[in-house]
DRENVEXDO-76035 format. One record per atom (N, C-alpha, C): residue number from 1; residue in three letters; atom name; x, y, z negated. Coordinates in steps of 0.2 Angstrom, whole numbers, plus 5000, padded with zeros to 4 digits. Atoms other than C-alpha are relative to their C-alpha. Layout:
DRENVEXDO-76035
NUM_ala_CA_X_Y_Z $
...
end
This chain:
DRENVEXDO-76035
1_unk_N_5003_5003_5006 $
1_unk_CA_5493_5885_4921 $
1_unk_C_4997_4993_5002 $
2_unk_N_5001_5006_4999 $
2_unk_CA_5488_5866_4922 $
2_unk_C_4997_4997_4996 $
3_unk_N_5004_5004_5001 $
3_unk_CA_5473_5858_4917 $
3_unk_C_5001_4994_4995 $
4_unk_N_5000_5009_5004 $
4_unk_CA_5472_5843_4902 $
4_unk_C_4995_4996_5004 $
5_unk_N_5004_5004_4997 $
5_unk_CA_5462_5829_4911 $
5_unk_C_4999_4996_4994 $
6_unk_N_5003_5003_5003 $
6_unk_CA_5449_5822_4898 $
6_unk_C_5001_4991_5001 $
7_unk_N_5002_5006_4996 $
7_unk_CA_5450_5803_4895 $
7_unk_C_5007_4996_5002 $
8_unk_N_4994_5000_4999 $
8_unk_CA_5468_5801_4899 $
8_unk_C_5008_5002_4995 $
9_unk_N_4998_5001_5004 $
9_unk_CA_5482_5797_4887 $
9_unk_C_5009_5001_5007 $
10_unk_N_4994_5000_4997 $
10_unk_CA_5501_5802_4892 $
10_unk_C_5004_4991_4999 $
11_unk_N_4996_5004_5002 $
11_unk_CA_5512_5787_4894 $
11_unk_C_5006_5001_5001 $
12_unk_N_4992_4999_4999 $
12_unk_CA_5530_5785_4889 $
12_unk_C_5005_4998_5007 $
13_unk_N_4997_5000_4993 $
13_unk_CA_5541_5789_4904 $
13_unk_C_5005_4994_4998 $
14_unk_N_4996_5007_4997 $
14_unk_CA_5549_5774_4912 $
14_unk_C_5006_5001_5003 $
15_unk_N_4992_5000_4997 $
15_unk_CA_5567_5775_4918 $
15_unk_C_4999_4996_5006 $
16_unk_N_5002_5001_4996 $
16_unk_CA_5566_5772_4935 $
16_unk_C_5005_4995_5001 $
17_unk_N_4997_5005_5001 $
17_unk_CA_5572_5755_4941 $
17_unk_C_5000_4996_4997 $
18_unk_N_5003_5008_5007 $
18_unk_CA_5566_5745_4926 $
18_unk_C_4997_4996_5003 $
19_unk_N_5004_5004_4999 $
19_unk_CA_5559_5731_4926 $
19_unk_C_4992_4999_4996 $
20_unk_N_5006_5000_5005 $
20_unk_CA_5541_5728_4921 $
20_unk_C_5001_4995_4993 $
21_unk_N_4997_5001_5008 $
21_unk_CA_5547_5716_4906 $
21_unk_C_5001_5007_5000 $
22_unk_N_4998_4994_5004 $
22_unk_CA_5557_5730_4902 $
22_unk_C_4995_5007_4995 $
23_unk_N_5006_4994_5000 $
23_unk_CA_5544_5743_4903 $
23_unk_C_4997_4998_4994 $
24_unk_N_5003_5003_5004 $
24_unk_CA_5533_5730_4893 $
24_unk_C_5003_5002_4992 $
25_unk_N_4996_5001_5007 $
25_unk_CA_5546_5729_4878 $
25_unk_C_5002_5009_4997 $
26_unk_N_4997_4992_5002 $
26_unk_CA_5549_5748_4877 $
26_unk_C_4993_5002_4997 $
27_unk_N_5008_4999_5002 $
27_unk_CA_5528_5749_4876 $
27_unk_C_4999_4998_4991 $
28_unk_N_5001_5005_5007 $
28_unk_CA_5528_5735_4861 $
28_unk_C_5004_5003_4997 $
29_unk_N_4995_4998_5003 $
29_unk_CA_5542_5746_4854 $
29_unk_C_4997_5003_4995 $
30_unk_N_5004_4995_5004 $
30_unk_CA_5530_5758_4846 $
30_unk_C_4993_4999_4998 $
31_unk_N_5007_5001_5001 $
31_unk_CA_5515_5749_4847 $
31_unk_C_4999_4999_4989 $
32_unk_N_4999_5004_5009 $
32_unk_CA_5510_5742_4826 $
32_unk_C_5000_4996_5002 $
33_unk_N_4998_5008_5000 $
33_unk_CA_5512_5726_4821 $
33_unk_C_4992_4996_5000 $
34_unk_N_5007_5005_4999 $
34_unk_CA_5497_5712_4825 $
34_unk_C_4998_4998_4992 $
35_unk_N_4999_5005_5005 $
35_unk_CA_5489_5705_4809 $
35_unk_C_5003_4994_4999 $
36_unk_N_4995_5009_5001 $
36_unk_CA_5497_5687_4812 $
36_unk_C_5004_5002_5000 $
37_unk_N_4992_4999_5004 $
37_unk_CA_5515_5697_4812 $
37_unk_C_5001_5001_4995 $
38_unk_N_4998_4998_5005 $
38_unk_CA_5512_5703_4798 $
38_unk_C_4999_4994_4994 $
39_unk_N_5000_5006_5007 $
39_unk_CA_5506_5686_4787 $
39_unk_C_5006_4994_5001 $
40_unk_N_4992_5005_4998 $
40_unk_CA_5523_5676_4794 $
40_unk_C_5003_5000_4995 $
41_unk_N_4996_5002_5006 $
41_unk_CA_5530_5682_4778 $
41_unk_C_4998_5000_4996 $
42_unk_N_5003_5003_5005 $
42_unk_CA_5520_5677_4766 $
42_unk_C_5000_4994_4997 $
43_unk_N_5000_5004_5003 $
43_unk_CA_5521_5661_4765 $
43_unk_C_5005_4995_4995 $
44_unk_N_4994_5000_5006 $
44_unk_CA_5538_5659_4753 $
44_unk_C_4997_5001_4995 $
45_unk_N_5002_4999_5006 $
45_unk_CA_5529_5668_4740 $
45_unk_C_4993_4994_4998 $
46_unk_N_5005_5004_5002 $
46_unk_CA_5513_5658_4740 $
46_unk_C_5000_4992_5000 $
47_unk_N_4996_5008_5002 $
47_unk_CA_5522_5639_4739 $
47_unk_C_5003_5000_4996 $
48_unk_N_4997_4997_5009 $
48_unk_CA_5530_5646_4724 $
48_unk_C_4996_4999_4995 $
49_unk_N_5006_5001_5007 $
49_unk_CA_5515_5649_4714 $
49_unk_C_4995_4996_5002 $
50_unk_N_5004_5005_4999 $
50_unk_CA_5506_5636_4722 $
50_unk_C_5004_4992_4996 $
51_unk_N_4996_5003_5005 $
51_unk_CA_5520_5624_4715 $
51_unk_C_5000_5000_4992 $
52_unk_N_5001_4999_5007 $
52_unk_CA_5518_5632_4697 $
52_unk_C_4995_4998_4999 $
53_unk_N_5007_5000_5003 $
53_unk_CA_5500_5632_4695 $
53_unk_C_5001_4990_5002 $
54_unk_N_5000_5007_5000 $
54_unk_CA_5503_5611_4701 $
54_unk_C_5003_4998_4994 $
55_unk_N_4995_5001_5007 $
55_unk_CA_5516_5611_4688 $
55_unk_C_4994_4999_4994 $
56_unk_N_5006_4997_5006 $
56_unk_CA_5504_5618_4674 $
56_unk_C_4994_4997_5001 $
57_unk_N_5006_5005_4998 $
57_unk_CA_5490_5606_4680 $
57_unk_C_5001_4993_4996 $
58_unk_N_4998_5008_5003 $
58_unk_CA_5499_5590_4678 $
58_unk_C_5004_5001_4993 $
59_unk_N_4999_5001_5009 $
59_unk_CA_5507_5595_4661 $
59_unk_C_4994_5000_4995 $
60_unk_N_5007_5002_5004 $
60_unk_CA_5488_5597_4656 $
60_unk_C_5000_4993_4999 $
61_unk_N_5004_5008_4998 $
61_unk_CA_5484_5580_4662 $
61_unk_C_5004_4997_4993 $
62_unk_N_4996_5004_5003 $
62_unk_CA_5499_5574_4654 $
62_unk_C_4998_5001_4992 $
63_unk_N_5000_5000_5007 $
63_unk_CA_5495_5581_4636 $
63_unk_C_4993_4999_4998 $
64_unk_N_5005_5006_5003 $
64_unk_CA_5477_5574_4637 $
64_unk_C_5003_4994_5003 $
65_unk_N_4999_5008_5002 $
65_unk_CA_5481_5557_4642 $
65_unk_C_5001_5001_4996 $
66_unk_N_4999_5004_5007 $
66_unk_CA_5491_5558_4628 $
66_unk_C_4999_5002_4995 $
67_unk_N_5004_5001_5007 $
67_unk_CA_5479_5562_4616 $
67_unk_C_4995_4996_4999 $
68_unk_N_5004_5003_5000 $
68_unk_CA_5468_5553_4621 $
68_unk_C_5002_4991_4999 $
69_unk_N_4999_5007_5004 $
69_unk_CA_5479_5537_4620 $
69_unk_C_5002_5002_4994 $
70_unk_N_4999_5002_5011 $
70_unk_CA_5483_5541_4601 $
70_unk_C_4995_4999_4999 $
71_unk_N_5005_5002_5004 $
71_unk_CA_5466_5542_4599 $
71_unk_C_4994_4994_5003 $
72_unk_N_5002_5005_4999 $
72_unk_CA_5463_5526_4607 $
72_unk_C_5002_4994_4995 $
73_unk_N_4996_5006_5004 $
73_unk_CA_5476_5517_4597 $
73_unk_C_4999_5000_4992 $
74_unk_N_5001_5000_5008 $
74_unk_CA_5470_5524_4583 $
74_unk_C_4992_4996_4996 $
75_unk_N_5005_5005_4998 $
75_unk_CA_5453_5518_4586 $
75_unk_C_5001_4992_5000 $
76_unk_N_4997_5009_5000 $
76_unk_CA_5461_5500_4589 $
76_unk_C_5001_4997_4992 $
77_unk_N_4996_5000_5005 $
77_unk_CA_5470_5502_4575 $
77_unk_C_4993_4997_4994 $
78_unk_N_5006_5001_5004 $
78_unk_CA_5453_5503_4564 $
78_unk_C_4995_4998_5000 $
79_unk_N_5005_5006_4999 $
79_unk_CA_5442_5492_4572 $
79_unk_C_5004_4992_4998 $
80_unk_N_4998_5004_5001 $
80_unk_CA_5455_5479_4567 $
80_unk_C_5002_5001_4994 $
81_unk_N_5002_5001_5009 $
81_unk_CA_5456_5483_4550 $
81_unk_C_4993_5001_4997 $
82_unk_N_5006_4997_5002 $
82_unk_CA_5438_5487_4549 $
82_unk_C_4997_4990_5001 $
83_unk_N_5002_5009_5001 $
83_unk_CA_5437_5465_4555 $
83_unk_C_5003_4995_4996 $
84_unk_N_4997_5003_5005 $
84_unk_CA_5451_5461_4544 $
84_unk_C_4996_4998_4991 $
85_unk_N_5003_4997_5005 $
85_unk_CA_5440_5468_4531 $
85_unk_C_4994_4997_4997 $
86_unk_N_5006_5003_4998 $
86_unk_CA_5424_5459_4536 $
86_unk_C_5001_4994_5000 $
87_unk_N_4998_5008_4999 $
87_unk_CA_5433_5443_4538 $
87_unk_C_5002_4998_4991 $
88_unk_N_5002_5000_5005 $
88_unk_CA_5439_5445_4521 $
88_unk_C_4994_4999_4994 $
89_unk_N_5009_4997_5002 $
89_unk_CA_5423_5450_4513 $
89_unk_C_4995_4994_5001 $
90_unk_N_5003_5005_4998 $
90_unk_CA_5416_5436_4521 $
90_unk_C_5001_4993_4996 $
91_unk_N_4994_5005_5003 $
91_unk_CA_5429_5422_4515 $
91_unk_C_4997_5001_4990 $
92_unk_N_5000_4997_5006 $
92_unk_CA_5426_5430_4497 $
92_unk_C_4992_4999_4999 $
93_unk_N_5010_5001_5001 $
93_unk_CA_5405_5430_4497 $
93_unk_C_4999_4992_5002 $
94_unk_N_5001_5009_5000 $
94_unk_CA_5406_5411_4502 $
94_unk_C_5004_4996_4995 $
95_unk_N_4995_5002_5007 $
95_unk_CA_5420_5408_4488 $
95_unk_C_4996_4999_4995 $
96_unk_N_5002_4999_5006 $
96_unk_CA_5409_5415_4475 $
96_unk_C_4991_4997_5001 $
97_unk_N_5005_5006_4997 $
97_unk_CA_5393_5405_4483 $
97_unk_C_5001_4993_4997 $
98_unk_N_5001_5006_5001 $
98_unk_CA_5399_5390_4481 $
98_unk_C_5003_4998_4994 $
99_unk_N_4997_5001_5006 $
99_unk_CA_5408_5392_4464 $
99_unk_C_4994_5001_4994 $
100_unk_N_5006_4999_5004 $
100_unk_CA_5391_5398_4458 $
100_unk_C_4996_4992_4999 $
101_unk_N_5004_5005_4998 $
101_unk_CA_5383_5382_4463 $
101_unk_C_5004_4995_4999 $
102_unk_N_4999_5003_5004 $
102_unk_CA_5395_5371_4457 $
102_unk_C_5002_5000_4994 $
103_unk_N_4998_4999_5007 $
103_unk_CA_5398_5379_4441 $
103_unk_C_4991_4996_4997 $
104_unk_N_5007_5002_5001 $
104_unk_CA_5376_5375_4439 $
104_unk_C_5002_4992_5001 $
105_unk_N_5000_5006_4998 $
105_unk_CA_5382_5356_4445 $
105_unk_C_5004_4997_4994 $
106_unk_N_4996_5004_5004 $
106_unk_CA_5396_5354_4432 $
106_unk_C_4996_4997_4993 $
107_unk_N_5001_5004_5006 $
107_unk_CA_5384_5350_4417 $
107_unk_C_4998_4991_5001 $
108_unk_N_5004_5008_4995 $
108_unk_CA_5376_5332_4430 $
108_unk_C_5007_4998_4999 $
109_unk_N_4995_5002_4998 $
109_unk_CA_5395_5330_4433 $
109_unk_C_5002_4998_4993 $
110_unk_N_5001_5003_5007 $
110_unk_CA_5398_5329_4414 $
110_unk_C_4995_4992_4997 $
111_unk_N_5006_5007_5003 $
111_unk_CA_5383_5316_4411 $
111_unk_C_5003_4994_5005 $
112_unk_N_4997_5007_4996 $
112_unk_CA_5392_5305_4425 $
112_unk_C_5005_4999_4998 $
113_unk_N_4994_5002_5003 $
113_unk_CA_5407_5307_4418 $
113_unk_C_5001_4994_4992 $
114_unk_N_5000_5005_5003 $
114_unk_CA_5401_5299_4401 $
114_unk_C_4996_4996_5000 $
115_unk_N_5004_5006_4998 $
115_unk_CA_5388_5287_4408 $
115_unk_C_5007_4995_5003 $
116_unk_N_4994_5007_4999 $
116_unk_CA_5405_5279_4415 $
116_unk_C_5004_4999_4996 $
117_unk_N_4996_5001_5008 $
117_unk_CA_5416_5280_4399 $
117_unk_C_4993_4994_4998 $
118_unk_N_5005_5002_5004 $
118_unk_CA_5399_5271_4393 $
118_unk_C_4999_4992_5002 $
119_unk_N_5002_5006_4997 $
119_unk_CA_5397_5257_4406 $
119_unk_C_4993_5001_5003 $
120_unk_N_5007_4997_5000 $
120_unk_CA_5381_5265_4411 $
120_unk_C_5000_5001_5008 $
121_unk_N_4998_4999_4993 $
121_unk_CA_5386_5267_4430 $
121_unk_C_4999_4997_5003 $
122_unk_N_4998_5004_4993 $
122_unk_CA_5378_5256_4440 $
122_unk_C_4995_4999_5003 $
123_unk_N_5006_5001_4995 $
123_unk_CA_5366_5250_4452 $
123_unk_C_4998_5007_5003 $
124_unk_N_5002_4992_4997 $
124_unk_CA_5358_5266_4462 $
124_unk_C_5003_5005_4998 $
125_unk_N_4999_4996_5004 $
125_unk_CA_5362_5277_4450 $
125_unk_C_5008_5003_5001 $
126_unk_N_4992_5000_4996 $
126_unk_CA_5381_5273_4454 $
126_unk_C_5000_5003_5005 $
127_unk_N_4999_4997_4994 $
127_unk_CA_5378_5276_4471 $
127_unk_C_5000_5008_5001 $
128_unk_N_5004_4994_5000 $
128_unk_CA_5368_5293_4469 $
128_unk_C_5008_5003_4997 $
129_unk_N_4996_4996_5002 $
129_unk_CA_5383_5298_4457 $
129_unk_C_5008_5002_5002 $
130_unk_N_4995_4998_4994 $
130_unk_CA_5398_5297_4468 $
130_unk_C_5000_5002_5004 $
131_unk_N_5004_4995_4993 $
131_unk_CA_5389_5303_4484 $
131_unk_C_5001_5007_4995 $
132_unk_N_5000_4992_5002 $
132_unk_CA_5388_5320_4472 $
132_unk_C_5008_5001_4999 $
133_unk_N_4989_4998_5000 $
133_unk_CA_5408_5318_4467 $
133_unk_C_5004_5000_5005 $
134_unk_N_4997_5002_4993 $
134_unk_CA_5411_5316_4484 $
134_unk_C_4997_5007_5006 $
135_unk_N_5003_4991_4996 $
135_unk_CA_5402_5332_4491 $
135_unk_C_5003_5005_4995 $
136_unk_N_4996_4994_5004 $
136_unk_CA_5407_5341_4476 $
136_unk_C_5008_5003_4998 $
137_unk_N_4991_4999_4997 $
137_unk_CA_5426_5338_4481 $
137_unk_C_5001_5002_5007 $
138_unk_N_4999_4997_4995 $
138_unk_CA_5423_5341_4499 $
138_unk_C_4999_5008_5000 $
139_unk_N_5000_4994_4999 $
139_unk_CA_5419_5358_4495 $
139_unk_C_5004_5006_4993 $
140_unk_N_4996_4999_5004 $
140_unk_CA_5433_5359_4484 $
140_unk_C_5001_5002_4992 $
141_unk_N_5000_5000_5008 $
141_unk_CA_5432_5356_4466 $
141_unk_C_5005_4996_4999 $
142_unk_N_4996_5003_5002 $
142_unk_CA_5444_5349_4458 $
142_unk_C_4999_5000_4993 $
143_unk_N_5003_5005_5007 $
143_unk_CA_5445_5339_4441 $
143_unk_C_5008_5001_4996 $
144_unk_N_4994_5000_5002 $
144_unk_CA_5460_5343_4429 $
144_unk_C_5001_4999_4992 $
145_unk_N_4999_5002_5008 $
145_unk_CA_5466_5339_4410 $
145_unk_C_5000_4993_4998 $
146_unk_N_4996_5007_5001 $
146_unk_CA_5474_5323_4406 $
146_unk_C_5004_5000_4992 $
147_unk_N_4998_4998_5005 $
147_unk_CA_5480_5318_4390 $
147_unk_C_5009_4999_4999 $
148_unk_N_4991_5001_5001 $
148_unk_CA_5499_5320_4383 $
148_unk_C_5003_5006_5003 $
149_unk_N_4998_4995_4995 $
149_unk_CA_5500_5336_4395 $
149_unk_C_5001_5005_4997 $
150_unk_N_4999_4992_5006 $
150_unk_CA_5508_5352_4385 $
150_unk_C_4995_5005_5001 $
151_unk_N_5005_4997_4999 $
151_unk_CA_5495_5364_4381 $
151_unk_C_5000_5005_5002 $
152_unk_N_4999_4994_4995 $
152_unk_CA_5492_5379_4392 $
152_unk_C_4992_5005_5000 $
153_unk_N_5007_4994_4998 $
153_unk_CA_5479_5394_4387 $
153_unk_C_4997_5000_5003 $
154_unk_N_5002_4999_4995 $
154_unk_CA_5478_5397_4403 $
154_unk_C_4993_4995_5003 $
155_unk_N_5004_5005_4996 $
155_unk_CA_5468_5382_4408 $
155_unk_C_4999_4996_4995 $
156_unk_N_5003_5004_5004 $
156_unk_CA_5465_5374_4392 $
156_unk_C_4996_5003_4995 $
157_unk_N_5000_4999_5007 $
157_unk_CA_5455_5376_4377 $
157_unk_C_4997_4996_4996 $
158_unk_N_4999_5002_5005 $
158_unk_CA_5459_5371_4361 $
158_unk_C_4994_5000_4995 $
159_unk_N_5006_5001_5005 $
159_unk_CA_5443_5363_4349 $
159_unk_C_5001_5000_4995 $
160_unk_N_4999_5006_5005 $
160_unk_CA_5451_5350_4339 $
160_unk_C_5007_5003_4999 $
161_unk_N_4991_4997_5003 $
161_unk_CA_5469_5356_4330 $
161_unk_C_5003_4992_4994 $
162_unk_N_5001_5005_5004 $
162_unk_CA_5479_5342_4321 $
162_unk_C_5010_5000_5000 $
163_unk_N_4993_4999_4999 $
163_unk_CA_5499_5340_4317 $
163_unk_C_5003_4992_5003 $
164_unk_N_4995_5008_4997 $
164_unk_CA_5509_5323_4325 $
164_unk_C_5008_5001_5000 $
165_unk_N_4991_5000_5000 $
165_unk_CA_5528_5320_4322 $
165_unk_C_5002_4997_5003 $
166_unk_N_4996_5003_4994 $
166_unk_CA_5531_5310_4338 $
166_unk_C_4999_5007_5007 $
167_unk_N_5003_4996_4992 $
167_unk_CA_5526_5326_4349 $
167_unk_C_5004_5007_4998 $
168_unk_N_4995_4997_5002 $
168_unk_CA_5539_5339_4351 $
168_unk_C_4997_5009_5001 $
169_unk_N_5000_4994_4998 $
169_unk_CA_5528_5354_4358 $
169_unk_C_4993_4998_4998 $
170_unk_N_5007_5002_5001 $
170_unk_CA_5510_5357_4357 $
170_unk_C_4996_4997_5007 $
171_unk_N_5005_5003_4993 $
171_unk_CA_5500_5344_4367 $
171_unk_C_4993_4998_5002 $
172_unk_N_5008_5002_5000 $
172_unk_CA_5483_5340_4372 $
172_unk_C_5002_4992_4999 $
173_unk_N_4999_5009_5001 $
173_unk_CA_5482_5322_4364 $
173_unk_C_4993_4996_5002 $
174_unk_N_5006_5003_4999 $
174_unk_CA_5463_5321_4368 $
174_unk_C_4995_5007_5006 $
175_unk_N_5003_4995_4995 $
175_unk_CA_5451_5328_4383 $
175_unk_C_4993_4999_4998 $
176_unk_N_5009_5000_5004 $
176_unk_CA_5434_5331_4375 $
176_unk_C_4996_5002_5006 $
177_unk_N_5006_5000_4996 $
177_unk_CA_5427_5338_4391 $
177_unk_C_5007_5003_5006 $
178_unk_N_4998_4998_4995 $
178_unk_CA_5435_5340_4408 $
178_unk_C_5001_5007_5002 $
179_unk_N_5002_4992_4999 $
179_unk_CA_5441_5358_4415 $
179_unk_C_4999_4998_5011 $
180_unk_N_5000_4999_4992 $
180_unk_CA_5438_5361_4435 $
180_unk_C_5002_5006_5004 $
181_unk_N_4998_4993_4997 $
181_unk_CA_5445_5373_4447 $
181_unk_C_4999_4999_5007 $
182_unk_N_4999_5000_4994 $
182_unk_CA_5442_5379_4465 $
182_unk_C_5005_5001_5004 $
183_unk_N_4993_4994_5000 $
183_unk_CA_5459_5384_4472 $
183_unk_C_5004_5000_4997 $
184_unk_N_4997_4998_5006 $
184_unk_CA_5467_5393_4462 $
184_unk_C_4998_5003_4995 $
185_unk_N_5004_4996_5004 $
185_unk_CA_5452_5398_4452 $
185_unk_C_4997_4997_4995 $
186_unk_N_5003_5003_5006 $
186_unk_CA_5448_5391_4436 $
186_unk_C_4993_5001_5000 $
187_unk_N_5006_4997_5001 $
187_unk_CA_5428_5390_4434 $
187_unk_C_4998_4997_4993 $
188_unk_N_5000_5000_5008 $
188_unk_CA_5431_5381_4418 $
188_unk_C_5004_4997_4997 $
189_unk_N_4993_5004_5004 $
189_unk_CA_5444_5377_4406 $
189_unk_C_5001_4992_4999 $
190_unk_N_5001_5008_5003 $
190_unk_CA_5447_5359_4399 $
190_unk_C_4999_5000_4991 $
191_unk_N_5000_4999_5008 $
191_unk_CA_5440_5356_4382 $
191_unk_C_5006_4996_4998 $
192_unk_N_4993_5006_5002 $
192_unk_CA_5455_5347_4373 $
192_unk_C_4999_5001_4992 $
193_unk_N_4996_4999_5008 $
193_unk_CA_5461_5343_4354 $
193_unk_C_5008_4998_5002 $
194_unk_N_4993_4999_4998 $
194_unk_CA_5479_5347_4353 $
194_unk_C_5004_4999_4994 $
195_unk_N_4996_5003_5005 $
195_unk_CA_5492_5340_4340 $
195_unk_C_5007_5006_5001 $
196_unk_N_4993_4998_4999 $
196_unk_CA_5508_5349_4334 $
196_unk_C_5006_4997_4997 $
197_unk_N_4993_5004_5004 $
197_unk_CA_5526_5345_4328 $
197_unk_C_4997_5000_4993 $
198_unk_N_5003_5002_5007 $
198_unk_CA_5523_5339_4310 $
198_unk_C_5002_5009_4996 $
199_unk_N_4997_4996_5001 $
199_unk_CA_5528_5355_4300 $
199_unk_C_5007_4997_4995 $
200_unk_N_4993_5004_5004 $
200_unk_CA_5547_5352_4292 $
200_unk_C_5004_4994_5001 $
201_unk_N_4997_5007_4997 $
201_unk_CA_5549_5338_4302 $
201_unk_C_5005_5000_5004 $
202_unk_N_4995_4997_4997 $
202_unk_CA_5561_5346_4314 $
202_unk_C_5007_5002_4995 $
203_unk_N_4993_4999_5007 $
203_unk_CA_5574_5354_4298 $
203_unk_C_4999_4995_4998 $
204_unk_N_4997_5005_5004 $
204_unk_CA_5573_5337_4288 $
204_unk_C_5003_4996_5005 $
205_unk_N_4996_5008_4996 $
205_unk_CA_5578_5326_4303 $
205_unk_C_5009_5005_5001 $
206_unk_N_4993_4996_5000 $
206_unk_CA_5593_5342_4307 $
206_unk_C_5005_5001_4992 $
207_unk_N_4995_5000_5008 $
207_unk_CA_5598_5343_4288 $
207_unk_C_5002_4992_4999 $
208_unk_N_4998_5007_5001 $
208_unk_CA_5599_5323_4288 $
208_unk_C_5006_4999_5004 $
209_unk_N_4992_4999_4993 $
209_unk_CA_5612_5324_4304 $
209_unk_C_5006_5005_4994 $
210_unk_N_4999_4998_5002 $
210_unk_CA_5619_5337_4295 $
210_unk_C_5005_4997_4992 $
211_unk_N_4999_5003_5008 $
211_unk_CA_5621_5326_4277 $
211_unk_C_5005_4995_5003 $
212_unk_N_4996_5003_4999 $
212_unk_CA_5628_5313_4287 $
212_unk_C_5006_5002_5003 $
213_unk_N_4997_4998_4995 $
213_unk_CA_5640_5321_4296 $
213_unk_C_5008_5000_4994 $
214_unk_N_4996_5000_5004 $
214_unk_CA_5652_5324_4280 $
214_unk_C_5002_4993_4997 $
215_unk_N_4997_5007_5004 $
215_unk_CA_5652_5306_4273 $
215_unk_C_5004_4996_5007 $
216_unk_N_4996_5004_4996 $
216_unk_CA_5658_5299_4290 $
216_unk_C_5006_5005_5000 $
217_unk_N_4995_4998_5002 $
217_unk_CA_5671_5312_4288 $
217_unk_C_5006_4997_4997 $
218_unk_N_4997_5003_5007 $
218_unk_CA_5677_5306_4271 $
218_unk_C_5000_4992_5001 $
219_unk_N_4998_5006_4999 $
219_unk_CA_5675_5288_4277 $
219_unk_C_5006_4999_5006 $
220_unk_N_4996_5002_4994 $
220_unk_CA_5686_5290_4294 $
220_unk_C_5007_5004_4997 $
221_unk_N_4994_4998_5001 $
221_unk_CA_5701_5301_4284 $
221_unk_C_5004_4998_4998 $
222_unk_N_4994_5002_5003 $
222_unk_CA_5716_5298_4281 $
222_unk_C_5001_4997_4993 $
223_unk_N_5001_5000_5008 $
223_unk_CA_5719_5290_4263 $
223_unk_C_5008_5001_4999 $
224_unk_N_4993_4997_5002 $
224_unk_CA_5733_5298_4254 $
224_unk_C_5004_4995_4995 $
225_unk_N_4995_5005_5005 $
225_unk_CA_5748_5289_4248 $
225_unk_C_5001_5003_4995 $
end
């Protein structure tokens, strides 16, 4: 009967004539495997889903940027209507500035107009009153209603009414008081007196044509044998 020796592990019999490699690799045959063999095959999977989760990063990025540029261009967008709108607004408050302040000037502008119809225009006075006709066209007044000119509601009105049978439509024959406009913005009409066709003047001169019209007939026909 034979004794176990404490402490001492059997080892696997060797075939005699081996070589130590040999022996070595029949050892390592049954050994386990190291942990560095074992992580050798790991890294196929984890460059896979390290690739997705990249993926899935930059398709973020990518749908902010671009929210973030729509809602830059939108912002663009509405700071340049919001200057459009201020540039208007502006243009518009200095229109209605100085259409105020020459509508207050048109009644001086009247007294100049008939101090000169009068002969009354002169020495300082002249000077003073052209200097004003001359700042109050740089800032764009203009002066309109002439007489002879068809009449026009729109920018005339009629004081004085009266018939004439050399005038084929109704015309301003007289400008009792000047109209002015800034523009295209009337600030006041033209006072005028306006004349119309005679009434009946028109049918008697067409029934006159009409009366002659049969005796030159009768004068230029044939005379019958």
């Amino acid at each position: 009967m034979t004794e176990e020796t404490p402490g001492f592990e059997e080892k696997p019999d060797v075939p005699s004539g081996a070589a130590p490699d040999d022996a070595a690799e029949a050892a390592g045959a049954t050994s386990p495997a190291t942990p560095a063999e074992e992580g050798t095959a790991a890294p196929a999977g984890d460059g896979t889903a390290n690739v997705a989760g990249l993926t899935a990063q930059l398709d973020q990025a990518r749908t902010a940027l671009g929210e973030r540029t729509a809602d830059l261009q939108r912002l663009q967008a509405e700071y340049q209507n919001y200057r459009r709108r201020v540039e208007r607004d502006r243009v518009t408050v200095k229109e209605i500035a100085v259409a105020n302040l020459l509508t207050e000037l048109l009644p001086v502008l009247d007294d100049i107009g008939r101090a000169r119809e009068h002969g009354e225009l002169v020495g300082g006075f002249k000077s003073v009153a052209e200097s004003l006709e001359t700042v109050a066209a740089k800032m764009g007044l203009q002066q309109f209603g002439k007489e002879g000119e068809p009449f026009d509601p729109t920018i005339h009105e009629a004081l004085m009414h009266s018939y004439a049978p050399d005038v084929t439509e109704t015309t301003c024959v007289a400008i009792l008081q000047p109209g002015y406009r800034i523009g295209e913005r009337t600030i006041r009409p033209a006072r005028v007196a306006v004349a119309e066709p005679q009434p009946g003047a028109a049918p008697a001169a067409a029934a006159g044509s009409k009366e002659e019209q049969p005796a030159d007939e009768e004068s230029g026909g044939p005379e019958e044998g």
